[in-house]
N, C-alpha and C positions, 0 to 999 in steps of 0.2 A: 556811597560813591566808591567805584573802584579803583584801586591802589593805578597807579603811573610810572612810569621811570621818565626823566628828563633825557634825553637823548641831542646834544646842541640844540638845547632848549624846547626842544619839540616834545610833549607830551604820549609817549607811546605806552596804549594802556594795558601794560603785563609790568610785573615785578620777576617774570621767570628769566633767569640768565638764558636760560637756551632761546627763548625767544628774543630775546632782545639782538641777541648773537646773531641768529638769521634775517634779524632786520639790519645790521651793521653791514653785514654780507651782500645783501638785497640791496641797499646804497651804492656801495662800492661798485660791486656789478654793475649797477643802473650806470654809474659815472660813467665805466671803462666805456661802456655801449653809447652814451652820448657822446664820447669824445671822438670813438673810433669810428662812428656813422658821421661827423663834420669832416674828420680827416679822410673819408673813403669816399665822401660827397666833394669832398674838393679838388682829389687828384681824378688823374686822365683813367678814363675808363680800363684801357688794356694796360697800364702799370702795373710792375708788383706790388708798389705801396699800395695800390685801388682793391686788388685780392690779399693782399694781407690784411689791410684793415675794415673790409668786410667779410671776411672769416672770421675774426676776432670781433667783429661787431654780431653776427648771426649766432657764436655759440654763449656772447655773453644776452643780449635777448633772452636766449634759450635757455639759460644757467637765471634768469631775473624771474621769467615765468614758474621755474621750478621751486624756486624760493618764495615767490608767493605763494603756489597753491600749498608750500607746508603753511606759510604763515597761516593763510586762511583755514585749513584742516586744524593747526594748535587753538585755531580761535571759534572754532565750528560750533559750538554748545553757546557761547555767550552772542556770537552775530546774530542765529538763526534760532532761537529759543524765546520761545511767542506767551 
């Protein structure tokens, strides 16, 4: 069986600190983006608050997708190895 690290009790299956690190990152980011997409879905469409928090909601997305594809590229031998 492969080694795990506990991550708030979530099983994430790497022991590599660098990996682990860009799932911490990949979290966070994920948060910022769910928070900032309820706050830009609830103010008025032409407010600042409406483009500030869908700026901040489209580059952290775009900042969540790039951290996955590293996750997924660190993990590319163990997913896809038949």
């Amino acid at each position: 069986m492969e080694e795990h690290t506990d991550l708030f009790g979530i099983p994430i299956p790497s022991t590599d600190k660098v990996f682990v690190g860009f799932v911490i990152v990949h979290i966070i980011i994920s948060l910022v983006a769910v928070a900032t997409g309820v706050l830009a879905m609830l103010a008025h469409k032409t407010s600042a608050r409406h483009k500030k928090n869908g700026k901040i909601y489209f580059w952290s997305i775009s900042c969540s997708f790039v951290t996955v594809l590293i996750l997924s590229f660190m993990r590319w031998r163990t997913l896809f190895t038949y």
